[in-house]
Residue frames relative to the residue before (quaternion, step in Angstrom):
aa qw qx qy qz dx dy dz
X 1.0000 0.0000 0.0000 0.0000 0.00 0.00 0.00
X 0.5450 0.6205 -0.3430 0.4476 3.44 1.10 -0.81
X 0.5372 0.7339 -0.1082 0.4014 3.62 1.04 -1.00
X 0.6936 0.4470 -0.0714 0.5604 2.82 0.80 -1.66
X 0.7867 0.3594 -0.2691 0.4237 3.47 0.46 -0.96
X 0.4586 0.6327 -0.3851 0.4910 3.77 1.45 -0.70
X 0.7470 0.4235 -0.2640 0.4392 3.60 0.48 -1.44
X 0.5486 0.5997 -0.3689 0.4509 3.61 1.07 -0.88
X 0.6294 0.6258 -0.2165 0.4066 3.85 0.72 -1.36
X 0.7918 0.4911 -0.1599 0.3261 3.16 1.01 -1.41
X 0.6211 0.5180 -0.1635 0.5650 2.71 1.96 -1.38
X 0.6650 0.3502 -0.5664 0.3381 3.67 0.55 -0.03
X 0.5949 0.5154 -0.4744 0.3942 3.63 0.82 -0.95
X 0.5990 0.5484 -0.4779 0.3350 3.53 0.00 -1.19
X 0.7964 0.4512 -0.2334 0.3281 3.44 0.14 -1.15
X 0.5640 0.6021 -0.2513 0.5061 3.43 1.78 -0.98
X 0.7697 0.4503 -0.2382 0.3847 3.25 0.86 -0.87
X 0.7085 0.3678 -0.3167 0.5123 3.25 1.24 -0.59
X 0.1973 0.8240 -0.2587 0.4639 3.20 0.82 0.42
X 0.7762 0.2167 0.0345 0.5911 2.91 -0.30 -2.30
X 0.6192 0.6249 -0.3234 0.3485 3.90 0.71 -0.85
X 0.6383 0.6263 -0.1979 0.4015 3.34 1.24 -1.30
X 0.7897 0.4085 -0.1021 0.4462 3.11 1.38 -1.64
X 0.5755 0.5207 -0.3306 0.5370 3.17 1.33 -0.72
X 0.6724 0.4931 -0.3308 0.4419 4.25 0.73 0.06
X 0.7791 0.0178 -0.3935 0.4876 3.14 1.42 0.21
X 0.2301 0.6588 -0.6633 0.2703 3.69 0.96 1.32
X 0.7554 -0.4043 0.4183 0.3016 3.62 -1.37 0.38
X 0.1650 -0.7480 0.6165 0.1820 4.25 0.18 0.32
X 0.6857 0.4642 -0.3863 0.4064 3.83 0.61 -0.27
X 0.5807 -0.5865 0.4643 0.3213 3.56 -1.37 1.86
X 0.3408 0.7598 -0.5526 0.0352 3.52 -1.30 1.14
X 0.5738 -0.7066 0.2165 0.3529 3.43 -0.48 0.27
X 0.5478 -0.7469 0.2261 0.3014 3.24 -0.67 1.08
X 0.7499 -0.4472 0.4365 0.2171 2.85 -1.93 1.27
X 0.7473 0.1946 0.0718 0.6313 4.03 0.22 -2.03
X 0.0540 0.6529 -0.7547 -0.0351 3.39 -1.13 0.96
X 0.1712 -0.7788 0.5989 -0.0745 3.29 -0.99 2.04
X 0.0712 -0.7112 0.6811 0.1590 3.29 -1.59 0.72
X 0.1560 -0.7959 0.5850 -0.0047 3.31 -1.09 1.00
X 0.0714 -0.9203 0.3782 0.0705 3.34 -0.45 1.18
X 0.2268 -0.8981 0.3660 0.0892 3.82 -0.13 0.80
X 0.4589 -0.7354 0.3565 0.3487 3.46 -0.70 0.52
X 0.6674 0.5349 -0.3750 0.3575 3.98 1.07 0.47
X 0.5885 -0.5251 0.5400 0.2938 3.70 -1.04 0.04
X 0.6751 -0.5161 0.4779 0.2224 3.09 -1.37 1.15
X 0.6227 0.1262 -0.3290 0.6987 4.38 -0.63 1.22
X 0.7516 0.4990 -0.4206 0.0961 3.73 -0.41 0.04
X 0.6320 -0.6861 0.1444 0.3302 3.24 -0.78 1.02
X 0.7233 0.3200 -0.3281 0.5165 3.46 1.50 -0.10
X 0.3779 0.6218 -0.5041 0.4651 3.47 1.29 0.98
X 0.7351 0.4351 -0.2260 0.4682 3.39 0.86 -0.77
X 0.6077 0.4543 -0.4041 0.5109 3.26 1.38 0.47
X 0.3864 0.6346 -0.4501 0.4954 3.59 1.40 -0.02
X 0.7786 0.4480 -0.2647 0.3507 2.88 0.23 -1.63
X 0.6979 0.4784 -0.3736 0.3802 3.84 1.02 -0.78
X 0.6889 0.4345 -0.4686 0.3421 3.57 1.10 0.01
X 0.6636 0.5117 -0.3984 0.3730 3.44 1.03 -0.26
X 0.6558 0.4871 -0.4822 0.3165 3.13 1.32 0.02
X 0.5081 0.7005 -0.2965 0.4040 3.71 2.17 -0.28
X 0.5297 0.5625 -0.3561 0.5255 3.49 1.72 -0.35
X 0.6342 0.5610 -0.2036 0.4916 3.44 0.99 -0.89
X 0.6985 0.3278 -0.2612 0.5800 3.66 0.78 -0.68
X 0.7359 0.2604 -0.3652 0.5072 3.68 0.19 -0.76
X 0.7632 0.2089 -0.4250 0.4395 4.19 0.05 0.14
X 0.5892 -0.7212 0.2913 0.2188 3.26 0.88 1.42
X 0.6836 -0.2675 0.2262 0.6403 3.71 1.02 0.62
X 0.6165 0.5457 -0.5109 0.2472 3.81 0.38 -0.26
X 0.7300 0.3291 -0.1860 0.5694 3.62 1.08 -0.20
X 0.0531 0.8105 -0.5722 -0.1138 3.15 -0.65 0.68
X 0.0562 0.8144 -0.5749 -0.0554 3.84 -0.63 0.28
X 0.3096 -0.7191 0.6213 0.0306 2.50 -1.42 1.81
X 0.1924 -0.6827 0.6655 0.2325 4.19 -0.88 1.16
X 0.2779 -0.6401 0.7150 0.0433 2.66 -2.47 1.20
X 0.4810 -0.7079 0.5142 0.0547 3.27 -0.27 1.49
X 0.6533 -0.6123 0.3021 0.3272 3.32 -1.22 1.19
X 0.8504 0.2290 -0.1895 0.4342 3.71 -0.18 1.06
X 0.5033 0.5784 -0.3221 0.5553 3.54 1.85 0.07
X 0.8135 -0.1585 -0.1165 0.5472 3.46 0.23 1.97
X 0.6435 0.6227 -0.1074 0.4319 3.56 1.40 -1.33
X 0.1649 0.8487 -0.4503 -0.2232 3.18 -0.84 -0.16
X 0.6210 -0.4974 0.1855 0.5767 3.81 0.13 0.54
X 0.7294 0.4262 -0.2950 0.4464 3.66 0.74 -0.73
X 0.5251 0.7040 -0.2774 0.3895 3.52 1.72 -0.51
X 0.6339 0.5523 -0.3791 0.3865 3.64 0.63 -1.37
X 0.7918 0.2765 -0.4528 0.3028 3.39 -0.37 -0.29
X 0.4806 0.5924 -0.3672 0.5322 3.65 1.17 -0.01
X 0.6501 0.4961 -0.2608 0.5131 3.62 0.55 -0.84
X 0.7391 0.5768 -0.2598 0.2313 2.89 0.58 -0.87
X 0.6889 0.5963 -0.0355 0.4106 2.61 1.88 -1.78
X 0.8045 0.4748 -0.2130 0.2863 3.03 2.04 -0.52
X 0.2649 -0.6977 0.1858 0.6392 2.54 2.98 -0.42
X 0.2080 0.6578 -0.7006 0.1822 3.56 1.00 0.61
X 0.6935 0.2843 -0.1079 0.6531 3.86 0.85 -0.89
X 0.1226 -0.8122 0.5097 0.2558 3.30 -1.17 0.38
X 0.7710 0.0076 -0.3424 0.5369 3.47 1.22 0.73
X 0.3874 -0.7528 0.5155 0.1323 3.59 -1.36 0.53
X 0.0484 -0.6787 0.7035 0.2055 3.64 -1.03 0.25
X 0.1635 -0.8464 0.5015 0.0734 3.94 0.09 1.29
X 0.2981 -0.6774 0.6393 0.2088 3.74 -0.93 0.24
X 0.4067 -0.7313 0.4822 0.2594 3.60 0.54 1.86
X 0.8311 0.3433 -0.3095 0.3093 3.68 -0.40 -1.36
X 0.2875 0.8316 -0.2702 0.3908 3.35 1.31 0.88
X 0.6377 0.0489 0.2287 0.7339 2.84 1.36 -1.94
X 0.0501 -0.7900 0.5772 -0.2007 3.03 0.37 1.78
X 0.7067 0.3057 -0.1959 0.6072 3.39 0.52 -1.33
X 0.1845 0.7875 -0.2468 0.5337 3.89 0.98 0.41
X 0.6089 -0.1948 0.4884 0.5939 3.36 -1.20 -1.57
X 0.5142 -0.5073 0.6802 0.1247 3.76 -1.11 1.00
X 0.8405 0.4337 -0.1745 0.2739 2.70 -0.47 -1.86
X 0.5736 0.5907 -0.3266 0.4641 3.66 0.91 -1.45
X 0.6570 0.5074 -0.3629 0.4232 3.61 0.39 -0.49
X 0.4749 0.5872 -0.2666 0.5987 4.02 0.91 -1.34
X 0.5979 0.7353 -0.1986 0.2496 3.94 0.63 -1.45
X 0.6910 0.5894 -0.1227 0.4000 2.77 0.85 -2.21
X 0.5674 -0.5992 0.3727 0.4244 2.39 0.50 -2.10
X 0.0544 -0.8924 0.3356 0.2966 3.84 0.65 0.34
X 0.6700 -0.4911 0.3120 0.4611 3.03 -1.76 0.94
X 0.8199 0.1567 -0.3242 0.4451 3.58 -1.87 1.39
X 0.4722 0.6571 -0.4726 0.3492 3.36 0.90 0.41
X 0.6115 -0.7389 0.1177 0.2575 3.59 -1.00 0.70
X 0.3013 -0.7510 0.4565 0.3700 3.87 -0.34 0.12
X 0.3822 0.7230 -0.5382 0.2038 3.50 0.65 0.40
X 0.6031 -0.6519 0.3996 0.2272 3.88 -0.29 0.73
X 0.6823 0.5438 -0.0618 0.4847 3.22 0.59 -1.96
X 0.5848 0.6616 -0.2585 0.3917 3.45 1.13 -1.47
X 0.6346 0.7409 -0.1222 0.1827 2.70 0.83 -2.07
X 0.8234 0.4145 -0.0127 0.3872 2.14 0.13 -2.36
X 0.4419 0.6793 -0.3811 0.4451 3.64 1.44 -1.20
X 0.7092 0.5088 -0.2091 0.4411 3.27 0.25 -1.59
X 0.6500 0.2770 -0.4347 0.5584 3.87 0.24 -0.91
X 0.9900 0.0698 -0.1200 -0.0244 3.90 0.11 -1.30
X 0.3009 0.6918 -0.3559 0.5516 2.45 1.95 0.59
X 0.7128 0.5975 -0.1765 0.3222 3.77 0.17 -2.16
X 0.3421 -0.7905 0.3256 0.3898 3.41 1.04 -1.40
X 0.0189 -0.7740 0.5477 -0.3172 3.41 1.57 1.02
X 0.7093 0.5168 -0.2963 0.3767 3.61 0.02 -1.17
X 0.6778 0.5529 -0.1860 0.4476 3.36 0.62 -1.39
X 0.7294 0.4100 -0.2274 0.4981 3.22 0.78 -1.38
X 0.6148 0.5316 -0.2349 0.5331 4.03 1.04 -0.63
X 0.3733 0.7546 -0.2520 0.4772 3.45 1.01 -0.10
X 0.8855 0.2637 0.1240 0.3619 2.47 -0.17 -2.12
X 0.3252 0.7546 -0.3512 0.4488 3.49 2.55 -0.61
X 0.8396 0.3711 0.0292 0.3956 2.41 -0.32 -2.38
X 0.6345 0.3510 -0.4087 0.5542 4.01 0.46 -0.33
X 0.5806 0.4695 -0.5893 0.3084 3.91 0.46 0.14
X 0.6429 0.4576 -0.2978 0.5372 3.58 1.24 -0.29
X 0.6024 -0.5228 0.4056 0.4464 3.74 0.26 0.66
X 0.5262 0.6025 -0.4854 0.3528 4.00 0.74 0.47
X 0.2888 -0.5549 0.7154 0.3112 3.92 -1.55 0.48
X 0.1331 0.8026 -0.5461 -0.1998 3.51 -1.24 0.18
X 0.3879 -0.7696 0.5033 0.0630 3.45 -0.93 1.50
X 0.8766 -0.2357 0.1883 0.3748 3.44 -1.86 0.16
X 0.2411 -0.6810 0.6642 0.1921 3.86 -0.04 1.12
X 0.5043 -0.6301 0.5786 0.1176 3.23 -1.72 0.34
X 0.1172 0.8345 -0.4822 -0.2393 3.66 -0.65 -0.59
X 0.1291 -0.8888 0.4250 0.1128 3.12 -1.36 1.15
X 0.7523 -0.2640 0.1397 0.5872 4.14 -0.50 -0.02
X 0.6581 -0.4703 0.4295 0.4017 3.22 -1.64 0.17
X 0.5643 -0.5992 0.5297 0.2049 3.39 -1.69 0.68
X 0.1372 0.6726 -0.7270 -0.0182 4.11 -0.60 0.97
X 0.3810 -0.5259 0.7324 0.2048 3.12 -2.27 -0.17
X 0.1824 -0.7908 0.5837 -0.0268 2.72 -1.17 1.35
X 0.3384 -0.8007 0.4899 0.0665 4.07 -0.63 1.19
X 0.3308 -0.7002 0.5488 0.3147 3.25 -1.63 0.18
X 0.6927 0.4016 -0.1685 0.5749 3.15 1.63 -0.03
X 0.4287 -0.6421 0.4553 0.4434 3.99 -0.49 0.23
X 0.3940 -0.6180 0.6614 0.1594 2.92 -1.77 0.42
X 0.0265 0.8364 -0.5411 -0.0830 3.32 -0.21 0.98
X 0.7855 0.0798 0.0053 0.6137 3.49 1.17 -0.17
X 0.6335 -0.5673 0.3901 0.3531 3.90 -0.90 1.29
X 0.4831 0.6091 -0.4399 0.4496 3.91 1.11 0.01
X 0.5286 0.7562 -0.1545 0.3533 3.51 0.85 -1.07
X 0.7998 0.3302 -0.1131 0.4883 3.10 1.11 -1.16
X 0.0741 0.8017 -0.3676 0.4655 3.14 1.85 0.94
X 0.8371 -0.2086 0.1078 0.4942 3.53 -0.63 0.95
X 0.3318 0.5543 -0.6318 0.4285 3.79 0.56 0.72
X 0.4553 -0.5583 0.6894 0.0759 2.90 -1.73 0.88
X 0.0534 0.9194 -0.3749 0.1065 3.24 -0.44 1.27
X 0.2099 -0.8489 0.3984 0.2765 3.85 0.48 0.77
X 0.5070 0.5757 -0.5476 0.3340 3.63 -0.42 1.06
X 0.2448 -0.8096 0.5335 0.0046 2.98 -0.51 2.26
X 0.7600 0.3292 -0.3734 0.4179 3.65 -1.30 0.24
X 0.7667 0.0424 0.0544 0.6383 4.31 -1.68 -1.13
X 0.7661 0.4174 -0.3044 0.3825 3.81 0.31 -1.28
X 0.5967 0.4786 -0.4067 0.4994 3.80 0.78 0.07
X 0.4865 0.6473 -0.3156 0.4948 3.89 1.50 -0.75
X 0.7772 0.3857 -0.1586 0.4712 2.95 0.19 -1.48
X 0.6871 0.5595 -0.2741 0.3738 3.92 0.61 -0.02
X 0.6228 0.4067 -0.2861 0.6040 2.96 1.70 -1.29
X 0.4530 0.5863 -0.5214 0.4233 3.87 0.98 -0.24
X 0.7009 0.4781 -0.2384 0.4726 4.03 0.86 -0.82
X 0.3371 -0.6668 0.5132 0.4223 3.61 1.28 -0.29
X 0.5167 0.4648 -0.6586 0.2884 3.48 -0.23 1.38
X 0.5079 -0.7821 0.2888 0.2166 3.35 -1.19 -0.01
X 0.1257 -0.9301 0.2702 0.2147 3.56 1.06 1.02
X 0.2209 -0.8533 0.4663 0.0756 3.24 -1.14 0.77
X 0.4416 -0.7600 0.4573 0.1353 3.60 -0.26 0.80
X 0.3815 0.7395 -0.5032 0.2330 3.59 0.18 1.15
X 0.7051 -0.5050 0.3234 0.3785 3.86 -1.18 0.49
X 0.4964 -0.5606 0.4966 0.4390 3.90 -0.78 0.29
X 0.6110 0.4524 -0.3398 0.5537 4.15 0.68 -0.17
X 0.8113 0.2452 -0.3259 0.4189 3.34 0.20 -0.20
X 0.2125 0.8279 -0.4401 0.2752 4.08 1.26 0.63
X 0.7842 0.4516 -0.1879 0.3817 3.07 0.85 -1.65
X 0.7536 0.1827 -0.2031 0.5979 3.74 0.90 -0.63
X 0.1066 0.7370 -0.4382 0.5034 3.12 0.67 1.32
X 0.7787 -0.0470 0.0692 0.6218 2.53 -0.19 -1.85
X 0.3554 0.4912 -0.7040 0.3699 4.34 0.07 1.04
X 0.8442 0.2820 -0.1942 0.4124 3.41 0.19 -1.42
X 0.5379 -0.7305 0.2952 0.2997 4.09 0.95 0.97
X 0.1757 0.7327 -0.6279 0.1947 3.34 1.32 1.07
X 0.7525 0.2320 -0.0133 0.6163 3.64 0.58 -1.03
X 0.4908 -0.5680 0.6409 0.1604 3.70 -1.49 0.90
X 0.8888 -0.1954 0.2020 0.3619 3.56 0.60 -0.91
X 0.0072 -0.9005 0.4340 0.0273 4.02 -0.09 0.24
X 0.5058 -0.3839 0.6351 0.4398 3.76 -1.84 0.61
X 0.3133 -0.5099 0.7903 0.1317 3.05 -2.06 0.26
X 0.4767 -0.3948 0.5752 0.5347 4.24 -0.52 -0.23
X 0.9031 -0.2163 0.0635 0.3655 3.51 0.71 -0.61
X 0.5503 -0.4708 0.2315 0.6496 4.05 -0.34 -1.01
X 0.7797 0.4332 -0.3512 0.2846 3.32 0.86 -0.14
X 0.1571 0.7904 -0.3169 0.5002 3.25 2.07 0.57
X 0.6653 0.5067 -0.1660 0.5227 3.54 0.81 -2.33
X 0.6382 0.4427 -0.3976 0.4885 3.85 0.35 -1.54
X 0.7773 0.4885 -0.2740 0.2864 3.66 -0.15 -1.27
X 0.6592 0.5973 -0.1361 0.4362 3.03 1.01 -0.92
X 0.0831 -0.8471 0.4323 0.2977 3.55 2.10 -0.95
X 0.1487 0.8064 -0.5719 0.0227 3.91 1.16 1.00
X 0.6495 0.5961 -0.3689 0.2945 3.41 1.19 -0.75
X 0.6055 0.4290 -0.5725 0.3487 3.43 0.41 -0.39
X 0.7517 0.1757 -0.3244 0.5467 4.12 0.47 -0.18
X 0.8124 0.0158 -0.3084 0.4946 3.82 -0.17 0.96
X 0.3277 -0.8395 0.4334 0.0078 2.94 -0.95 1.57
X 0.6703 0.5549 -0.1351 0.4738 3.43 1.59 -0.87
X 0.2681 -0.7863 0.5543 0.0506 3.47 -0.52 1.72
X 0.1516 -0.7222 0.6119 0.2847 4.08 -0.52 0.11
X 0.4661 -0.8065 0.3159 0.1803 3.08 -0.66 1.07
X 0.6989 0.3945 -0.3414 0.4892 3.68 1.59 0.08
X 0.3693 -0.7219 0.4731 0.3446 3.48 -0.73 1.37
X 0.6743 -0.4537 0.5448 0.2065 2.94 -2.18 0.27
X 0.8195 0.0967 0.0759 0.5597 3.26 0.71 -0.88
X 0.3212 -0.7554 0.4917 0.2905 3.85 -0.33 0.28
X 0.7092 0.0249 -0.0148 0.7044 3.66 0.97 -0.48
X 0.2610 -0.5445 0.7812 0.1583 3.62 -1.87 0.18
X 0.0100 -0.6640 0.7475 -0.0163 3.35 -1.67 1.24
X 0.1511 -0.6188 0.7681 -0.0649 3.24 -1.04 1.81
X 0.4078 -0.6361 0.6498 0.0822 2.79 -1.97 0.92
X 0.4314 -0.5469 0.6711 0.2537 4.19 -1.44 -0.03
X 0.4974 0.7730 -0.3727 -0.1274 3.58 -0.53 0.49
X 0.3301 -0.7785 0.4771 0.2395 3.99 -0.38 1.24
X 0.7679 -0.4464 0.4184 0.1897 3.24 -1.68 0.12
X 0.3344 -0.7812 0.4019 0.3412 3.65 0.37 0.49
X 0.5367 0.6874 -0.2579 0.4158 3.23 0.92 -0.84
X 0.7519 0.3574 -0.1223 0.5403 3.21 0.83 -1.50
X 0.5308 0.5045 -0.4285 0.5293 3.87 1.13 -0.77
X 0.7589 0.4024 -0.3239 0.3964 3.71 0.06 -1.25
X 0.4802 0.4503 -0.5283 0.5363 4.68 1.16 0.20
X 0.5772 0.4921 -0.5180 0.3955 4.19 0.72 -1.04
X 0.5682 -0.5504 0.5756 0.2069 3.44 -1.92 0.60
X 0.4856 -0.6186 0.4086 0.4633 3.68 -0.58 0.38
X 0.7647 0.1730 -0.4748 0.3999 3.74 0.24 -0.01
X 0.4567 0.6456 -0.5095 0.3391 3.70 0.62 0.87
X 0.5863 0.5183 -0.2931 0.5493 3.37 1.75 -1.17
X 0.6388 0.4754 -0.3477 0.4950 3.85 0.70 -1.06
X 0.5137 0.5854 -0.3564 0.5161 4.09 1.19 -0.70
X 0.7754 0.3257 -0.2901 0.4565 3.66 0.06 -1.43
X 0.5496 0.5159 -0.3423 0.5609 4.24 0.91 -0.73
X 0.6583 0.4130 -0.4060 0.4809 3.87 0.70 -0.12
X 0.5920 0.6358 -0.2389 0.4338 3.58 0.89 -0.81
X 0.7644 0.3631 -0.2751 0.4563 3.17 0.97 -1.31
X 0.7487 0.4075 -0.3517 0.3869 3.62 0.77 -0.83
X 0.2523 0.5700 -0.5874 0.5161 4.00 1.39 0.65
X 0.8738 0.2640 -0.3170 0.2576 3.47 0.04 -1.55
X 0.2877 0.7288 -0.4625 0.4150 3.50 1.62 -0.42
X 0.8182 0.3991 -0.0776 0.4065 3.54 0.09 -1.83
X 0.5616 0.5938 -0.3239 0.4765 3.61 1.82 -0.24
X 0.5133 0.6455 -0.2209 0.5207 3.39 1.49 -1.25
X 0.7535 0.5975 -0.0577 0.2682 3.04 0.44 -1.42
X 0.7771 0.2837 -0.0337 0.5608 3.59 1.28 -1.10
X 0.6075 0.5671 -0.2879 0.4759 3.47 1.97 -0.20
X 0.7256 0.3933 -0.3532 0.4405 3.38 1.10 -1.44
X 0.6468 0.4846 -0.5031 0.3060 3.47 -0.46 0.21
X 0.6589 0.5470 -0.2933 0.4250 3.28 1.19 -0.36
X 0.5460 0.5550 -0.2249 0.5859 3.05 2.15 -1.35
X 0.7759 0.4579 -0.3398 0.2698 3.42 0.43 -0.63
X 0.6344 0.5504 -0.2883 0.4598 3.43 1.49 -0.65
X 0.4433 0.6605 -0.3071 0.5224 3.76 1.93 -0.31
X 0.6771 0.5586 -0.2597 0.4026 3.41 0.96 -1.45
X 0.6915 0.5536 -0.2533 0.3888 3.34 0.79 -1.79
X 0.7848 0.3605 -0.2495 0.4380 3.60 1.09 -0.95
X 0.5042 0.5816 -0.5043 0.3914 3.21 1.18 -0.09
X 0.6382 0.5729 -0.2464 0.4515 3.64 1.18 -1.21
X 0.6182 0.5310 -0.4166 0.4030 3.80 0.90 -0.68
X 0.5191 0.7050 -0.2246 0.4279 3.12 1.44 -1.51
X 0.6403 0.5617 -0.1017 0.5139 3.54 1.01 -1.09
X 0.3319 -0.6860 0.5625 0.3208 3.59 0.69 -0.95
X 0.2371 0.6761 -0.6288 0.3022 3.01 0.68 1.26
X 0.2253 -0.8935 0.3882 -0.0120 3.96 -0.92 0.78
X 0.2936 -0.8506 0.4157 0.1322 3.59 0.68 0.78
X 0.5293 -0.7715 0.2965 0.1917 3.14 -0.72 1.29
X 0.6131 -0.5367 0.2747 0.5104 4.25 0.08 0.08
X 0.4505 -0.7365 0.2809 0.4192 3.43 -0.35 0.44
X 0.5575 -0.6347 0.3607 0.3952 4.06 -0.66 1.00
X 0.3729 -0.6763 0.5987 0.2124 3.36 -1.34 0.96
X 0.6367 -0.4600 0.3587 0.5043 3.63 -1.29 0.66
X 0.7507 0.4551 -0.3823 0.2883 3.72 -0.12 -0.66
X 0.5475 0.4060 -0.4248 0.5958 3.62 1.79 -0.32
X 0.7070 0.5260 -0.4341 0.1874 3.81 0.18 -0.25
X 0.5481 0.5130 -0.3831 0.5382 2.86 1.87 -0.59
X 0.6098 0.5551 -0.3811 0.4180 3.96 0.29 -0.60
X 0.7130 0.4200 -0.3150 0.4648 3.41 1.22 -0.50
X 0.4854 0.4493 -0.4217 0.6202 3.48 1.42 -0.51
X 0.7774 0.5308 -0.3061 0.1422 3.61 -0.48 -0.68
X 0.5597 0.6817 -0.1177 0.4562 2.61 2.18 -0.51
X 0.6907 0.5018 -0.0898 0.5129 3.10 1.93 -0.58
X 0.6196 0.6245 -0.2589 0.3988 3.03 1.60 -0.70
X 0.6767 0.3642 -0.3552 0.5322 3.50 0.89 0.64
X 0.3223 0.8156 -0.3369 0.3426 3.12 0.79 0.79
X 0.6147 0.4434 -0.1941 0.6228 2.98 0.94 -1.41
X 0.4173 0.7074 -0.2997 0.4854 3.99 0.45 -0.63
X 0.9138 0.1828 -0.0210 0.3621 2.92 -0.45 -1.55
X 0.6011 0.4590 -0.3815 0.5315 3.65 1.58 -0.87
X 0.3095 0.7354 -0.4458 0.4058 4.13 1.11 -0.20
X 0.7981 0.2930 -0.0946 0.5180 3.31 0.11 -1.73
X 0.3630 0.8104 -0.3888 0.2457 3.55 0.59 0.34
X 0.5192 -0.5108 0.2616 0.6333 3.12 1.37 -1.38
X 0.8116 -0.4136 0.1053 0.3990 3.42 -1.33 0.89
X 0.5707 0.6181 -0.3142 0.4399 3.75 1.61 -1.21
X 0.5432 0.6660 -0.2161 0.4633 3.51 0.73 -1.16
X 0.7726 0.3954 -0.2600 0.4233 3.41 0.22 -1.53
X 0.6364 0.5756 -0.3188 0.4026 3.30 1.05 -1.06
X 0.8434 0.2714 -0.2064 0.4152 3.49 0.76 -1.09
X 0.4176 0.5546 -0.4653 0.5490 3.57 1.15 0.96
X 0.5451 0.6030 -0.2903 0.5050 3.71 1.16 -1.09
X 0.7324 0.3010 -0.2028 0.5761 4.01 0.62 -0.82
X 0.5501 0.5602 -0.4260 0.4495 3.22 0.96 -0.38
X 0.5515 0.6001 -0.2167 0.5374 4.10 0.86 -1.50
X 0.7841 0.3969 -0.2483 0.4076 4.00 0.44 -1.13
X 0.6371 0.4529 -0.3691 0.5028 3.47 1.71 -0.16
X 0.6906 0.4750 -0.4550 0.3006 3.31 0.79 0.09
């Protein structure tokens, strides 16, 4: 499996790079002013660690289409708002988006199925198989372009926990708690008797100070660190929601269909660098995060007895079901989903 994922790595850069090399030899070398002025909005705050990876692809569009694109990131709340980007996006108020699907559930359906559902796996290789090999892609495509959207190389990031202001000492616990985790992950909670709430990654932290919320997912652990959730909930549950998170890249058609073909084949090189940037950082970021947070007095919950793991599996298992009947996109990518098992 290692293998697989080494060879995967290689094969995205290689290709990204030659690519970007190809195009960038017969872009113009002389300083001029740009052709595409792009706004790209993202779902993190200015010093974070997956803000500063926004910022490196827009500055890789910019270097490999030699100044013909320029893109300027909007940070979480600078015109945007987490629940906003895929709308914006769709209207070119922005002209690309990195969207937190379970956002815009009622939305794109499908984008939710996307992410990832709760108990679903964190193997990489898997993953990726699944977006390019399986047809996911094809079928996501064809989603996201039914709404006036292009959609490019998803990313993938760490598993999905929940963090409390109180311990969890047993899957009862999570009984009436107010709980921020919007889309499949809000499902799968109220299936536990808590009560999910749908709120922006910026607004978590005084949230949960001023008991709007009991307790919330982060996109991930390094989401929690950034966010500083620990200094007002201290208590991690130790089984993730989600084994991995797949986020998508997505631009305006409108605006993709003014880009020259080797600018569009340029901006698809950019994304699957950052795809492969995401990729080789968060685990490293994520194991940085956890100790920064222990360090903190952050506290892990007891370890689940079989009878809570099965309540926690069991909770999920109607999911797939229900995200099916969603709409035709859905069905399709649950259908491939069913043939891998």
């Amino acid at each position: 499996m290692l293998n697989t994922v080494k060879k995967l790595k290689k094969h995205l850069v290689t290709s990204s790079l030659a690519v970007a090399l190809g195009f960038s030899a017969v872009a113009s070398t002389a300083v001029q002013a740009a052709e595409h002025n792009w706004r790209f909005a993202n779902l993190y705050g200015r010093g974070t660690a997956f803000g500063e990876v926004y910022e490196n692809l827009a500055k890789n569009i910019d270097t490999m289409s030699n100044g013909r694109i320029k893109v300027q990131v909007l940070y979480s709340g600078e015109g945007v708002g987490t629940s906003g980007i895929l709308g914006a996006t769709k209207t070119g108020l922005v002209t690309m988006g990195a969207p937190f699907q379970s956002m815009h559930a009622g939305e794109l359906p499908a984008g939710v199925v996307e992410i990832g559902l709760p108990g679903g796996t964190d193997d990489v290789a898997e993953l990726s198989t699944l977006f390019h090999e399986k047809g996911w892609n094809k079928v996501l495509t064809e989603a996201y372009g039914s709404q006036g959207l292009v959609w490019l190389d998803p990313y993938i990031q760490p598993p999905v926990y929940i963090i409390t202001k109180k311990p969890i000492t047993s899957i009862e616990d999570f009984k009436g708690l107010k709980i921020r985790a919007p889309g499949a992950y809000g499902k799968f909670l109220r299936n536990l008797g808590a009560s999910p709430v749908s709120l922006a990654w910026s607004e978590i932290y005084t949230s949960l100070s001023t008991g709007v919320i009991d307790g919330s997912i982060g996109s991930n652990m390094i989401d929690h660190r950034d966010g500083n959730h620990v200094e007002v909930a201290k208590y991690m549950y130790k089984l993730p929601l989600a084994g991995a998170q797949v986020l998508p890249i997505i631009v305006n058609r409108n605006a993709w269909n003014r880009l020259t073909p080797d600018l569009q084949a340029i901006v698809k090189a950019a994304t699957t660098i950052h795809a492969q940037e995401q990729m080789t950082k968060s685990k490293l970021w994520e194991s940085q995060a956890v100790a920064e947070m222990e360090a903190k007095g952050l506290q892990w919950s007891p370890e689940p007895s079989a009878a809570d793991r099965d309540a926690w599996a069991a909770a999920g298992a109607g999911l797939w079901d229900e995200y099916a009947s969603e709409d035709k996109y859905s069905k399709q990518l649950i259908d491939i989903l069913r043939k891998e098992q």
